[in-house]
C-alpha angles and dihedrals in degrees: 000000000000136000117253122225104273091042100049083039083062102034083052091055098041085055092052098046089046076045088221116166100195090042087055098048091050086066092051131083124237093258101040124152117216105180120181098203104226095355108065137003110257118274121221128189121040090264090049093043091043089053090051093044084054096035084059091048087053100049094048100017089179094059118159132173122198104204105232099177133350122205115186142171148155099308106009152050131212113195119190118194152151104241114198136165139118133288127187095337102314122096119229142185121187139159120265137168127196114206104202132200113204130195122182090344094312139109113256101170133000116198114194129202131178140177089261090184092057090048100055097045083062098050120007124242114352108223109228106274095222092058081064101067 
């Protein structure tokens, strides 16, 4: 049985706040997209989504997203939230928002942005995710 929107809405977050790898790509289809606009190429295939997901809690190990507002309907989610952690030292928050497309209660595709600006006034240039792993 699948999840429907709001549940898997709420599972996915859960995963991401116990910033568990093998919890997030469960929720994710075999050919799932997960694309982090301006910080990492898009990753495509479960093997390839579950790397970058590890590669970013490497590389801030101390992640954590406050939901500020959720849209959902049939097919997507829209997550709104403060992310905040810290890179290389230097603590950060900045705004971010995941538009997700969602197929019999999975995960077909995540598209990340985040204030990029805000982000690097806290802590200088962001290597690509993707030259970490």
């Amino acid at each position: 049985m699948s999840l429907t929107v709001e549940e898997l809405a709420m599972t996915y977050h859960g995963a991401w706040v116990e910033r568990d790898p093998d919890k997030i790509i469960a929720l994710h289809s075999e050919d799932s997209v997960f694309h982090m606009h301006g910080a990492a190429e898009p990753a495509t295939g479960k093997a390839a989504v579950r790397e970058l997901i590890v590669a970013l809690l490497q590389l801030v190990p101390d992640i954590a997203y406050e939901p500020k507002r959720l849209y959902s309907g049939d097919d997507h989610i829209v997550f709104e939230y403060d992310m905040s952690g810290t890179f290389d030292g230097s603590p950060f928050v900045c705004d971010g928002v995941d538009v997700i497309a969602v197929t019999d209660g999975l995960v077909t595709r995540k598209e990340t942005y985040v204030d990029a600006v805000k982000l690097i006034e806290q802590v200088g240039t962001l290597p690509q995710i993707g030259a970490l792993t």
